[in-house]
C-alpha positions as CSV (number, residue, x, y, z in Angstrom):
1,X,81.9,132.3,107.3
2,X,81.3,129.2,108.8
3,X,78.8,129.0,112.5
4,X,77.2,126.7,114.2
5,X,79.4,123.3,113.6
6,X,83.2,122.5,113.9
7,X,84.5,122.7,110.6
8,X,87.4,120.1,109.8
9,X,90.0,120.9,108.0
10,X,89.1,119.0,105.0
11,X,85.7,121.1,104.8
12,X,87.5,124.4,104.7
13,X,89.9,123.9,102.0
14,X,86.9,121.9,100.1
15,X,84.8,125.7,100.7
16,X,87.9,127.4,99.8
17,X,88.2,125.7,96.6
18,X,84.9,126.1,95.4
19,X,84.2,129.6,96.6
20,X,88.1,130.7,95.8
21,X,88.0,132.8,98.7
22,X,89.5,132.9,102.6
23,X,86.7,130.6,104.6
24,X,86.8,131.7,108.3
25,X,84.7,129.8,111.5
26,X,82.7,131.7,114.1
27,X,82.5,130.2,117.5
28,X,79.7,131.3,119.5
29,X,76.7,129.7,122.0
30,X,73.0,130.4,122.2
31,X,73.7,131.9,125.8
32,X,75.9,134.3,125.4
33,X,76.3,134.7,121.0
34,X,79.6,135.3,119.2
35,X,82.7,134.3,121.2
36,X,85.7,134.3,118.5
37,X,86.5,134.0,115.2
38,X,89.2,132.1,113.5
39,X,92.3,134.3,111.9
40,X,95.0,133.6,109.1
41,X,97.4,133.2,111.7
42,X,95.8,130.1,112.5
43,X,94.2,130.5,116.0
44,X,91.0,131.7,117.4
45,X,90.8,135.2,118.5
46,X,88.5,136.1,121.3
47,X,85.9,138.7,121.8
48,X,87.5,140.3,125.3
49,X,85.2,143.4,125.4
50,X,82.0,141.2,125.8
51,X,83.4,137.7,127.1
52,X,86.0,136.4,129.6
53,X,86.8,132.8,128.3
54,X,89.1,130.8,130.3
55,X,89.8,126.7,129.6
56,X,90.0,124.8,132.6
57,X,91.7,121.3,132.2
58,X,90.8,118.7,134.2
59,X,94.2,117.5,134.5
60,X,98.1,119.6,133.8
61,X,99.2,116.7,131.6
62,X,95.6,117.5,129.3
63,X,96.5,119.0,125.7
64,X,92.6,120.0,125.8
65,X,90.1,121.2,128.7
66,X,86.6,122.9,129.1
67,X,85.5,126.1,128.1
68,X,84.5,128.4,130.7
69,X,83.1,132.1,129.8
70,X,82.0,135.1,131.6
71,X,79.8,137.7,130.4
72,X,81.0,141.5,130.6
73,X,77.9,143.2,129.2
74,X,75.0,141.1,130.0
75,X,73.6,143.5,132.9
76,X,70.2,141.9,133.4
77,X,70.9,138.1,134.0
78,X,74.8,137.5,133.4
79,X,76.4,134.2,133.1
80,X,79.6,134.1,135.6
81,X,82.1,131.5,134.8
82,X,79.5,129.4,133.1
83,X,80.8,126.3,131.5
84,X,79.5,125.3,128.0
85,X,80.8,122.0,128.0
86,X,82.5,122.7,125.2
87,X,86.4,121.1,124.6
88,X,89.4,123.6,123.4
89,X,93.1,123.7,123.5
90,X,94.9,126.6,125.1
91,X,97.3,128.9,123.4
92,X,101.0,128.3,124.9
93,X,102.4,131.0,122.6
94,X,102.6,134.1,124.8
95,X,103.9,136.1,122.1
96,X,101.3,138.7,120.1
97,X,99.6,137.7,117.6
98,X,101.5,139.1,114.0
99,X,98.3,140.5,112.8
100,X,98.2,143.2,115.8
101,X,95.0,142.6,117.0
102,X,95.6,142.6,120.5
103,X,93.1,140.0,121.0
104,X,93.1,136.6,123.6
105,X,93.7,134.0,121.4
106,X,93.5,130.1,121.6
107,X,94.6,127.5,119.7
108,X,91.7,125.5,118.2
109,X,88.0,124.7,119.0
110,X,87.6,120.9,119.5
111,X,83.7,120.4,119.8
112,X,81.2,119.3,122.5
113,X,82.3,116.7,125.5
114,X,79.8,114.2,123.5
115,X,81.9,114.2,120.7
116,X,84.9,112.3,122.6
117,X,85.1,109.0,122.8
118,X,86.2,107.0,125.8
119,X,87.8,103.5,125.4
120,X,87.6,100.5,128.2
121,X,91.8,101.1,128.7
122,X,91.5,104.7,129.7
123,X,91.9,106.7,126.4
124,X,90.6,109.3,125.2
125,X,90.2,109.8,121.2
126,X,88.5,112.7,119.8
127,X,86.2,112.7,116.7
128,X,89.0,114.4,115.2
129,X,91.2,111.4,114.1
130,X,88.2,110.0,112.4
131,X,87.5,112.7,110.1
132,X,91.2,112.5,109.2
133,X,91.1,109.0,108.7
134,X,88.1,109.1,106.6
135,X,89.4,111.6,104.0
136,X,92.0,109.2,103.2
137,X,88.9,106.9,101.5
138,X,88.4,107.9,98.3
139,X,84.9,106.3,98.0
140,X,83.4,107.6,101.3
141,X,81.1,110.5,100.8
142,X,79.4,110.7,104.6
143,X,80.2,108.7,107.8
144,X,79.3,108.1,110.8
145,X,81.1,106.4,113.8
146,X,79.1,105.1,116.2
147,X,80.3,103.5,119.9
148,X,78.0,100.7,120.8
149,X,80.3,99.9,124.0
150,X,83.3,100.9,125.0
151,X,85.5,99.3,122.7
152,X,83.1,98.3,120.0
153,X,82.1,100.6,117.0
154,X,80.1,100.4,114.0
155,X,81.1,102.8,111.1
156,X,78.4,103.8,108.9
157,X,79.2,105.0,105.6
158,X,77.3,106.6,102.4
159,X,79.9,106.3,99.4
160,X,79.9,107.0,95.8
161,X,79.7,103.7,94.0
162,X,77.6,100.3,95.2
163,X,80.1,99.2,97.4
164,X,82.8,99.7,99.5
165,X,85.8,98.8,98.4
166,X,88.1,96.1,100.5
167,X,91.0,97.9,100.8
168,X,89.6,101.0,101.8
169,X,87.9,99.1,104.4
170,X,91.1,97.1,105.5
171,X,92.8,100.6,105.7
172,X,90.6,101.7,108.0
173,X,90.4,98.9,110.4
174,X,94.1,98.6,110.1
175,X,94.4,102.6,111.2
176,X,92.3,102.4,113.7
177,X,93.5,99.5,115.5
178,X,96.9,100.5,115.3
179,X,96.1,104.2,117.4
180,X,93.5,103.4,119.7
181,X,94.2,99.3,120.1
182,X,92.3,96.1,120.0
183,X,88.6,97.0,118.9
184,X,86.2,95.3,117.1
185,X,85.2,97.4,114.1
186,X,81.6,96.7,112.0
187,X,81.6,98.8,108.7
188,X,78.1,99.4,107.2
189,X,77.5,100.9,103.8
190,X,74.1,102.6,104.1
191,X,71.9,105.0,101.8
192,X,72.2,108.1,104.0
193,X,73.0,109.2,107.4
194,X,70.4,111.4,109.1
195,X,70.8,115.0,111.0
196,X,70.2,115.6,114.3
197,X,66.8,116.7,114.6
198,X,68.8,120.6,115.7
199,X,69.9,120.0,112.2
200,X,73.5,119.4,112.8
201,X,75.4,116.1,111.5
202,X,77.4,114.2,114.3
203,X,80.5,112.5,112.7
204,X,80.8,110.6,116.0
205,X,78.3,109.4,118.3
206,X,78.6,107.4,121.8
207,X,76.1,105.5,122.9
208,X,77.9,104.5,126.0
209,X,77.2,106.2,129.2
């Protein structure tokens, strides 16, 4: 059981490999605890009997929006429709879930607002295609993007031998460029990346307000 960070999907078959068991996330918040767990069917089902969650796009056209919960059983001090800036993408389906649970269900837990990053032309790329991207590079054992301004990143990375290798690199810049346009891209190989001081490890980081 996974808590506390998004796991990618890389991470989970990497966990299911060694451990040679199902791996399974648990979503949940300081404020109000567990709010759903993640299911072979491949979605996230909901705790109704203790939390309302709702996802409230900020535009129709959005594939993602914020989540929103209320709390059913916190009688002394409960949070109504409190949002904990937190990015998830609806379930469309309608139909009920094959395992019978009879559970709300949604399709996939994104991560914190923080975790997007915001380009000069009006996109919007999540910390998502990065992770992707970065398990295509053999020699890459940690990273960490980093947006200086709006369209300028350093990439930090921690990888296996004493260098990284050029095409890897040329990869990379080649990827990126081609989804989110003309950037300028500084890759640094470093020792180690360091945790948050919560203890978490940020894959992305903005440093543009």
């Amino acid at each position: 059981m996974n808590t506390a960070e998004i796991s990618y999907d890389w991470q989970l078959q990497l966990k299911h490999d060694v451990f040679g068991c199902p791996v399974a996330d648990e979503y949940g918040a300081t404020e109000v605890g567990v709010i759903g767990y993640s299911s072979p069917c491949g979605e996230i089902h909901l705790m109704d009997d203790f939390i309302i969650t709702e996802i409230i796009k900020s535009h129709p056209d959005n594939e993602f929006g914020e989540v929103v919960i209320t709390q059913l059983e916190n009688w002394g001090s409960p949070l109504v429709r409190y949002n904990l800036q937190d990015l998830a993408i609806p379930l469309e389906d309608t139909n009920p879930c094959p395992l019978g649970l009879g559970l709300s269900r949604i399709k996939s837990v994104l991560g914190r607002q923080h975790d997007l990053i915001r380009l000069s032309n009006g996109l919007i790329v999540h910390g998502q295609f990065f992770s992707v991207l970065m398990v295509q590079t053999p020699s890459v054992r940690l990273f960490q993007v980093i947006q200086k301004e709006p369209d300028f990143f350093e990439i930090l990375v921690v990888t296996d031998g004493d260098e990284f290798p050029t095409n890897e690199e040329d990869f990379l810049k080649a990827k990126i460029h081609k989804y989110v346009g003309d950037v300028e891209i500084i890759i640094t190989r470093v020792p180690d990346i360091p945790r948050e001081t919560s203890g978490k490890f940020r894959f992305v980081r903005s440093e543009v307000n």
